[in-house]
N, C-alpha and C positions, 0 to 999 in steps of 0.2 A: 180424451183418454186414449183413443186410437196412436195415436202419435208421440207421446210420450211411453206407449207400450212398443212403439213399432223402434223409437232410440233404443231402448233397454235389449230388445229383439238380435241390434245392430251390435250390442257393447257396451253401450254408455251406462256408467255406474254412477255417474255423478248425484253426489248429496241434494242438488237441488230436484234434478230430474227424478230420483224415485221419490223424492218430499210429495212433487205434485202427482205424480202414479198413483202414491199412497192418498193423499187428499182427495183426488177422481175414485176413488176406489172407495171411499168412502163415504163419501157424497152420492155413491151410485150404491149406496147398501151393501155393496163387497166387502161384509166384514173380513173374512177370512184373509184375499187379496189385500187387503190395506193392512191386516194386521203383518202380515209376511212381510211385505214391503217397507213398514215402517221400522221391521226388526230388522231389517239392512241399511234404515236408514241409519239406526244407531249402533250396527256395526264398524258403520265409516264415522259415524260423530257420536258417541254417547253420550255427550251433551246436548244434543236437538231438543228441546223444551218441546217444542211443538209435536216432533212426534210423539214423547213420553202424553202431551195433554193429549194428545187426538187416539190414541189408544186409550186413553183412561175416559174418552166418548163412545168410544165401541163396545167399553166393558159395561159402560153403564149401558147403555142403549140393547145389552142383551141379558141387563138383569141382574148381572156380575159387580156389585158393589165394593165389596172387598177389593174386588181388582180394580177395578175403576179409580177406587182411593187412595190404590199404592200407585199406578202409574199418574196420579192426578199431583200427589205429592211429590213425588219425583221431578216432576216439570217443576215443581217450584223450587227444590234443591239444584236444580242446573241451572236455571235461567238467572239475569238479572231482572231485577224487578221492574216492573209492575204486575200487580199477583191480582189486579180486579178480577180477570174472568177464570183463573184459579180459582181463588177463594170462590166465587158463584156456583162452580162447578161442585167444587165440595160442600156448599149447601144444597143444591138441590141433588146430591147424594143424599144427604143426611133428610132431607125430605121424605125419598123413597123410603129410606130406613125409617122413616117416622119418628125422627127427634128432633122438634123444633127447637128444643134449646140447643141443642147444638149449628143447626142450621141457620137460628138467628146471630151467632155467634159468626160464622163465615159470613152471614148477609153482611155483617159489620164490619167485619175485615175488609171486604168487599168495597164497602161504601168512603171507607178509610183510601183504600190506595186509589179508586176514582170518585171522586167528590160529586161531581159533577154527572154522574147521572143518577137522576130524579127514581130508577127505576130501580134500581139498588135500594135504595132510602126505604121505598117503597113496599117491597120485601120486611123490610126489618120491622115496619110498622104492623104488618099484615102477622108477621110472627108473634110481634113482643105480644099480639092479641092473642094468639094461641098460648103464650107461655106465662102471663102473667094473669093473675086472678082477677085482682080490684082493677076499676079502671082508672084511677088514682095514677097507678103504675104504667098506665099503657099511654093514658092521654099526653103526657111528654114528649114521646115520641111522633105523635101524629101534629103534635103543635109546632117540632121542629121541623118538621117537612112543612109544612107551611109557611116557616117562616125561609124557610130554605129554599123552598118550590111554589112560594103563592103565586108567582108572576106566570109561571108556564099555564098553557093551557089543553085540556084534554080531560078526558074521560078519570084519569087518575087522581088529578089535584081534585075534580066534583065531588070525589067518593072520597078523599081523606077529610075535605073541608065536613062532610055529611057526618062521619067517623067522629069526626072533635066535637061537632055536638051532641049528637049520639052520646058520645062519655060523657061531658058536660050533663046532661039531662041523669043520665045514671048516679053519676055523683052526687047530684043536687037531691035526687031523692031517694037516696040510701043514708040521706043524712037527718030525714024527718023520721 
């Protein structure tokens, strides 16, 4: 951070060099310093995606939802896509806010534009649990991540394979 403070110090205005200022700056908990910094960033480019997302991690990370969501959405109106860690962001907004359907909703956006990871999926499983009653409705989901994610291994695939029976056993005797 030193050094990319000490160019700015010198003159240097350039879009990349306060990109990273702002990024040290926020990575060192300088909200305030990162937020400034990124608002020059997008005086020279108002289309930086990355700053519009990385303030809308400031906003959330001080609580500020609302703002968080506006500049969260705005990375996605500038950028060309891929919206995985967009969408993620705006669910685990929608978390804070405590609306799982809505956040399982972004989990799925999410899982849509990056297929491939297992922890996206993950989420939406963990959700559909929260938002859906019967487990009729939930076990689907945990089946496709299985058949999606059986091969991996870790701590996650244990606990969804656990999960599918878990509902299996519920299903089986809500029906005596």
């Amino acid at each position: 951070m030193p050094l990319f403070e000490r160019l700015v110090a010198l003159g240097e205005t350039q879009e990349y060099i306060l990109s990273k200022l702002a990024f040290c700056y926020f990575k060192s908990w300088e909200f305030e310093k990162a937020r400034s910094t990124y608002s020059q960033v997008l005086r020279i480019n108002d289309q930086n995606a990355d700053a519009y997302y990385n303030l809308g991690l400031i906003h959330l990370k001080e609580q500020r939802a609302d703002s968080a969501h506006w500049f969260v959405q705005k990375s996605i109106v500038v950028q060309t896509p891929v919206l995985a860690r967009e969408y993620e962001a705006l669910a685990r907004i929608e978390r804070v806010r405590e609306n799982p359907r809505k956040a399982l909703e972004y989990y799925q956006r999410a899982h849509q534009e990056a297929p491939e990871v297992s922890m996206l999926f993950h989420n939406v499983c963990t959700l559909a649990d929260q938002v859906y009653d019967k487990p009729e409705n939930v076990l689907p989901f945990y089946e496709e991540y299985v058949e999606r994610y059986g091969n991996e291994k870790g701590y996650a695939i244990e606990m969804v394979k656990k999960r599918v029976s878990q509902l299996k056993q519920e299903i089986h005797f809500s029906k005596k």
